[in-house]
C-alpha positions as CSV (number, residue, x, y, z in Angstrom):
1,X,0.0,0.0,0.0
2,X,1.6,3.6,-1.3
3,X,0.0,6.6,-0.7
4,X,1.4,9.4,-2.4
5,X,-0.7,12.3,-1.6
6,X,-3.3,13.0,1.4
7,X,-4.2,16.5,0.7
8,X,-7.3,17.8,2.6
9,X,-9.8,20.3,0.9
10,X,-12.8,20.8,3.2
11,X,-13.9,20.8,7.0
12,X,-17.2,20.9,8.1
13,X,-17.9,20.9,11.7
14,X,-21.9,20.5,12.7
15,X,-24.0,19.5,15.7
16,X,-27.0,17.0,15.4
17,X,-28.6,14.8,17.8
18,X,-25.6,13.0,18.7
19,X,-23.0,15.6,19.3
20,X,-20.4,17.1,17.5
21,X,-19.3,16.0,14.3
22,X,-16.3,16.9,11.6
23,X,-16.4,16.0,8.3
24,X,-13.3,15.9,6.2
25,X,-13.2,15.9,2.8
26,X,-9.9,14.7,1.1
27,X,-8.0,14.0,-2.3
28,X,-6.0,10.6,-1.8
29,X,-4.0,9.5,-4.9
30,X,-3.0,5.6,-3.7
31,X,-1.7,2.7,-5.6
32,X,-4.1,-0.4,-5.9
33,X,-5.2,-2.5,-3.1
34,X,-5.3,0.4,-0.6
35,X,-8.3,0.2,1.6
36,X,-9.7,4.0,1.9
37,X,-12.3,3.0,4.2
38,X,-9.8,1.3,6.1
39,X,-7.0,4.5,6.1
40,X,-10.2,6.7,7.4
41,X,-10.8,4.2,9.9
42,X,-7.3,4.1,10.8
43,X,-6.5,7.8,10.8
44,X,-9.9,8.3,13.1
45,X,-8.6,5.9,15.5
46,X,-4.4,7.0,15.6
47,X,-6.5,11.0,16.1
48,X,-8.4,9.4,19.0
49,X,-11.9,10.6,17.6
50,X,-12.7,7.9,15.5
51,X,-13.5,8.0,11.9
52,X,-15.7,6.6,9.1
53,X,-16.1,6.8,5.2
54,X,-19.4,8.5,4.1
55,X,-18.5,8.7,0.5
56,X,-15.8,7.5,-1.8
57,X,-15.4,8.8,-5.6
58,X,-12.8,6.9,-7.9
59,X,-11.4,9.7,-10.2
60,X,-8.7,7.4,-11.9
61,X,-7.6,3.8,-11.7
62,X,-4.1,3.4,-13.8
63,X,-4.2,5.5,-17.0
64,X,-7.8,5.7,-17.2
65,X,-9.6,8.8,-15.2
66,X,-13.0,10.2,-15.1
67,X,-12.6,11.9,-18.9
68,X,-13.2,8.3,-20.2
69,X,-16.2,7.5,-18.2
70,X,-19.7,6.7,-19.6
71,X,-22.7,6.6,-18.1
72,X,-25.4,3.7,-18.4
73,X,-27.2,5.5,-20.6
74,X,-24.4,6.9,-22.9
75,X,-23.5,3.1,-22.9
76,X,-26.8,1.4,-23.6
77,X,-26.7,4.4,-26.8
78,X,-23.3,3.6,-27.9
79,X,-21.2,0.7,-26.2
80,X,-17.8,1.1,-27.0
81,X,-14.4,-0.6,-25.9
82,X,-10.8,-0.4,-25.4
83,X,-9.4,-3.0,-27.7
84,X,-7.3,-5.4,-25.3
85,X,-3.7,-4.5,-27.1
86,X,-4.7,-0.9,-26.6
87,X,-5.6,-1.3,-22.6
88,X,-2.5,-3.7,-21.8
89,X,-0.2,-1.2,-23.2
90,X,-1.6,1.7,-21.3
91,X,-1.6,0.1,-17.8
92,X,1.5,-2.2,-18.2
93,X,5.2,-1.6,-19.1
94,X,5.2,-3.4,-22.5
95,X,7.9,-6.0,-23.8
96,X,7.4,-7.3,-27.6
97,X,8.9,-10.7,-27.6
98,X,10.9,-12.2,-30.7
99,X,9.1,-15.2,-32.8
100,X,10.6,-17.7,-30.7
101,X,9.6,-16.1,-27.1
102,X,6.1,-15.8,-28.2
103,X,6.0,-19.2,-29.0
104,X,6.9,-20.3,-25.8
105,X,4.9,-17.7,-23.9
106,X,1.5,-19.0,-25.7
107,X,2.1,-22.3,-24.5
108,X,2.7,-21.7,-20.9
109,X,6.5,-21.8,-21.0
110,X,8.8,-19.3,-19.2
111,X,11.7,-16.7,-21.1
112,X,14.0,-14.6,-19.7
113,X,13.6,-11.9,-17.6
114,X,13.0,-8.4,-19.2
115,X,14.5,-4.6,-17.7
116,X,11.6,-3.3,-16.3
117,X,12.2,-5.0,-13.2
118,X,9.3,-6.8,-10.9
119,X,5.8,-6.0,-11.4
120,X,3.6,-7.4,-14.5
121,X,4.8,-6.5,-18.0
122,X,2.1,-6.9,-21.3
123,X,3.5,-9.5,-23.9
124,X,3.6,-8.3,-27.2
125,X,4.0,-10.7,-30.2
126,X,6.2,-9.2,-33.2
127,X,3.4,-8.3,-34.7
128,X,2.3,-6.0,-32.0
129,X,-0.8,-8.0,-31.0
130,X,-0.9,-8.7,-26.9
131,X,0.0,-11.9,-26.3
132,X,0.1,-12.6,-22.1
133,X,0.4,-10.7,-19.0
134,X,3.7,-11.7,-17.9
135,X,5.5,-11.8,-14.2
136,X,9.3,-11.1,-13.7
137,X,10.9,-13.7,-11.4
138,X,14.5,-13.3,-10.4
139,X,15.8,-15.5,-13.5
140,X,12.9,-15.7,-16.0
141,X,9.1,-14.1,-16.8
142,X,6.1,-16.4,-15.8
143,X,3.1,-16.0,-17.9
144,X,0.0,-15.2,-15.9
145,X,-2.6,-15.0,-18.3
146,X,-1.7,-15.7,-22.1
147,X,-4.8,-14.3,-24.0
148,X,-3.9,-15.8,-27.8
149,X,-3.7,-19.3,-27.5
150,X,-2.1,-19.9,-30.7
């Protein structure tokens, strides 16, 4: 869990029924897999007042933010896709394999490691078609998912 920026942009403090309250509204930009409910819960707690989540907007997950969203109805009007060799190479370091290495990747077989380090790389065949996800091990690249069997 990374969480590059915690910028805060509103405070509201009001009374109801049940006492005081502060609301916080905040801008986190976070790698995948963090919890926000949970870092609210957590900060809340650390602060000693306790805290809790009463909204959550996703603005951007990878390359893709809010300037490509549809709604349902825009959809159900015009549905429209990323083609797959389009979206692995925007959300993945890519790595176009020779003839031989694509080969081997489409049936399951490992190749030697590529630069970008650790982390999940997009297969490319020579052609420049997306061929597998692949996973970086300290002396070859695993396929995870291949997506053209042959």
């Amino acid at each position: 869990m990374t969480v590059a920026e915690f910028a805060v942009s509103d405070i509201r403090r009001a009374a109801d029924a049940g006492g005081t309250f502060v609301d916080v509204d905040a801008v986190v930009t976070c790698s995948s897999g963090t919890y926000i409910r949970s870092l609210a819960r957590d900060m809340g707690e650390d602060l000693g007042v306790g805290g809790h989540l009463t909204a959550l907007r996703r603005t951007r997950v990878g390359p893709y933010d809010l300037s490509r969203a549809r709604t349902l109805d825009q959809l159900a009007a015009e549905f429209t896709q990323v083609p797959l060799d389009q979206a692995v190479a925007a959300s993945f370091p890519v790595r176009t394999l020779s003839a031989e290495e694509t080969k081997r990747i489409r049936h399951g077989n490992r190749i030697d490691p590529s630069a970008p380090g650790p982390g999940t790389v997009g297969l490319f065949a020579p052609d420049g078609r997306v061929v597998a996800l692949g996973e970086n091990r300290r002396d070859h690249m695993k396929p995870v998912v291949v997506f053209d069997p042959a």
